[in-house]
C-alpha positions as CSV (number, residue, x, y, z in Angstrom):
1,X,3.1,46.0,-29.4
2,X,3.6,42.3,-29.5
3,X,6.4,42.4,-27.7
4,X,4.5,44.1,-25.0
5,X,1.7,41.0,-25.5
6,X,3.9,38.3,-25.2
7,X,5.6,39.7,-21.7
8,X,2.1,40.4,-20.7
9,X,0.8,36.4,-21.3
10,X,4.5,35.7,-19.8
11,X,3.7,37.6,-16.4
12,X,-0.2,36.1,-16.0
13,X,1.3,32.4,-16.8
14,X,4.1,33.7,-14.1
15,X,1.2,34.7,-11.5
16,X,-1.2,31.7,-12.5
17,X,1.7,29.2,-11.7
18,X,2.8,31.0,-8.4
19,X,-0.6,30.8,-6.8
20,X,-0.9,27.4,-7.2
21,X,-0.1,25.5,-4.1
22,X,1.4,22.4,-4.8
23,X,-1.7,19.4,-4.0
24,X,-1.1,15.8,-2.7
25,X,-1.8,13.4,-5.6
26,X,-4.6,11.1,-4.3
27,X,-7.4,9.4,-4.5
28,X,-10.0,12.0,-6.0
29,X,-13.0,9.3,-6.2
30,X,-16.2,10.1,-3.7
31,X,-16.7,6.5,-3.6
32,X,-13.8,5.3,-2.3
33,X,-12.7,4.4,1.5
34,X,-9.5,6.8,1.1
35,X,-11.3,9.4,-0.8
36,X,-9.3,13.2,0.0
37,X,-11.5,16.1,-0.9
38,X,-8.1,18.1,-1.4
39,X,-6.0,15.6,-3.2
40,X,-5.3,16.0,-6.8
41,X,-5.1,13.4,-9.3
42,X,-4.0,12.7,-12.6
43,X,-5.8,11.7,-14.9
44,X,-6.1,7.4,-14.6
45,X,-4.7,7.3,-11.5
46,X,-7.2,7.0,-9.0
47,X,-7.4,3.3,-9.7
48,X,-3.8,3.1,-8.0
49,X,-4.4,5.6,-5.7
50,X,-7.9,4.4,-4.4
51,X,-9.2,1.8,-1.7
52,X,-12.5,0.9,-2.8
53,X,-12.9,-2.5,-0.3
54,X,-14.0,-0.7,2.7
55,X,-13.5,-4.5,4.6
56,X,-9.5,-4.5,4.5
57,X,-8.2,-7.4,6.6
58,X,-6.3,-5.3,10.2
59,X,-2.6,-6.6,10.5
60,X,-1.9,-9.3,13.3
61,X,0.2,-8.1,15.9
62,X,3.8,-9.8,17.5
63,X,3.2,-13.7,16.4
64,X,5.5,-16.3,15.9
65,X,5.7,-16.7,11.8
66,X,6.1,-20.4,12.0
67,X,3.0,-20.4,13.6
68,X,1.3,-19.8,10.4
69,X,1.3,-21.3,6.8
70,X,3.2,-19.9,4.1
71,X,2.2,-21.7,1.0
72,X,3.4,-20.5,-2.3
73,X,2.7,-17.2,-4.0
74,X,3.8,-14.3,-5.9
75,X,3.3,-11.0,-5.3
76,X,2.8,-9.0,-8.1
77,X,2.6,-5.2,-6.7
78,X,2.8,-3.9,-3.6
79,X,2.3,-0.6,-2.6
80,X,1.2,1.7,0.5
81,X,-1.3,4.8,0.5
82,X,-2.0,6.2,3.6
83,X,-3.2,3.7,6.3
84,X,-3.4,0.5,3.9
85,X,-1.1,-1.3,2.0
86,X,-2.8,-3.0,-1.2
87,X,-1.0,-6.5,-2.4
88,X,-1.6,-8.0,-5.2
89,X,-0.8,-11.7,-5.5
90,X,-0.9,-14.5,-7.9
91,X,-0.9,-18.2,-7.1
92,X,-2.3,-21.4,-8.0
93,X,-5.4,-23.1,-7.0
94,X,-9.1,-22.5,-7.9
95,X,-10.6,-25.2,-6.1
96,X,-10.5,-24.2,-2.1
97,X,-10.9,-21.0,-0.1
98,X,-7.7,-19.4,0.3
99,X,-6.4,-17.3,3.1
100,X,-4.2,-14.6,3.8
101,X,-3.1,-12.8,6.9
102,X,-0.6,-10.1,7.3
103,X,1.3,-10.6,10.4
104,X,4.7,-9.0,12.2
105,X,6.9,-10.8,14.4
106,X,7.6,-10.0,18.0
107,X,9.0,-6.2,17.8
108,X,12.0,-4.5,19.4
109,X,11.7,-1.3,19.7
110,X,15.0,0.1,19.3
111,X,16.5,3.5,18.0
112,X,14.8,5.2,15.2
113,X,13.8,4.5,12.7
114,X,12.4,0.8,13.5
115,X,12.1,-1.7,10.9
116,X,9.0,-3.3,10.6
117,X,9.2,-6.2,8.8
118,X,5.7,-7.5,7.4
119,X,4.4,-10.9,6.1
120,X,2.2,-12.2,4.5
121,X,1.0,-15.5,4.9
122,X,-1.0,-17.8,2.8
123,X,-2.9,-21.0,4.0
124,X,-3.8,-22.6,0.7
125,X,-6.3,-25.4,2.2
126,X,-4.2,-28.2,0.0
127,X,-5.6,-26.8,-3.1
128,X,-4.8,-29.3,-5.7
129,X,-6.1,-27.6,-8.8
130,X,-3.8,-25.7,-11.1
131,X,-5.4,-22.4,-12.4
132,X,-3.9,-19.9,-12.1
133,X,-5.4,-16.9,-9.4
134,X,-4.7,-13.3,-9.1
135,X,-6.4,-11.8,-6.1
136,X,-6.3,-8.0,-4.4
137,X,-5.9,-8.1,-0.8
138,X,-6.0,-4.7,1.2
139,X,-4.8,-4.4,4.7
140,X,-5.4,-1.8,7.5
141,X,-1.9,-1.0,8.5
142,X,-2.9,2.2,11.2
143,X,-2.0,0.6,14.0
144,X,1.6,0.1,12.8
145,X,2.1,3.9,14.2
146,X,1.1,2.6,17.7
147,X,3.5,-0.5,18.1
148,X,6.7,1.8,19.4
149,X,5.2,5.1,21.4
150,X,8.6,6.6,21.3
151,X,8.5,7.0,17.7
152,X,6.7,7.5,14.4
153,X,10.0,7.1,12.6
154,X,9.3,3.3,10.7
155,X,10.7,1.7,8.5
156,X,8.5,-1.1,6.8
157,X,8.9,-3.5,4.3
158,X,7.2,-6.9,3.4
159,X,9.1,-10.2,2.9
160,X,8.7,-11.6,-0.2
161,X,9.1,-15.6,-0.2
162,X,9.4,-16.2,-3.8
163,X,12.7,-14.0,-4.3
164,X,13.7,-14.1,-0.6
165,X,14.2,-10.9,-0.2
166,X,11.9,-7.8,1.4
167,X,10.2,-5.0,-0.6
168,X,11.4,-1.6,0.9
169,X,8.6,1.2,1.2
């Protein structure tokens, strides 16, 4: 008879698992810009998974870098989700406004898949103080997709000036 239990709670557990489809992890918070009625989430994840500044800065198209500042910064994460790609960056300051843009170079669009490389600029204003600043920036990256109508095949990463070197995604 137990025997006869145990297979029983075996075969349900089976079934149960078998019917599940497999859900995207996302952002499961009604309140957010990226919020997926059908995404799944695990429990403390939304705050990674979730854009919740619904005035991300739009990416600026085939520029010259040197036409912009670069002062110093760090980044501390960077990650995509969906359409945006979140940043967050440390640097000094506390004084001035600071300003970031995320810009691309001119683009070649060659044979797939086509790396995009990314940057992000920071104009500092000669901030002279010292504190130390963390700030989360959020940029609206959808337009990447249109650059190269050939293909949706990209390849992006953002250069990081502090290591020189550029964060694959």
């Amino acid at each position: 008879m137990r025997k006869s239990f145990i297979t029983l709670i075996y075969i349900i557990v089976t079934f149960i698992i078998a019917c599940n489809k497999e859900k995207e992890i996302g952002c499961t918070d009604p309140t957010a810009v990226n919020y997926d009625p059908d995404a799944t989430s695990i429990p403390g994840s939304d705050f990674g998974h979730c854009i919740y500044d619904s005035s991300c800065l739009t990416l600026i198209k085939n520029v010259d870098i040197n036409d912009y500042l670069v002062d110093s910064y760090t980044i501390d994460t960077a990650f995509i989700y969906g359409d945006f790609l979140k940043v967050n960056v440390s640097y000094g300051g506390g004084c001035e406004d600071h300003i970031f843009n995320l810009v691309h170079e001119f683009l070649f669009c060659g044979t797939p898949p086509v790396h995009i490389p990314l940057y992000l600029t920071h104009n500092s204003n000669n901030d002279n103080c010292e504190a130390t600043l963390t700030q989360e920036l959020c940029f609206d990256i959808s337009n990447l997709y249109d650059l190269c109508e050939y293909t949706s095949e990209l390849f992006i990463s953002l250069n990081d000036p502090e290591n020189n070197t550029f964060i694959h995604f």
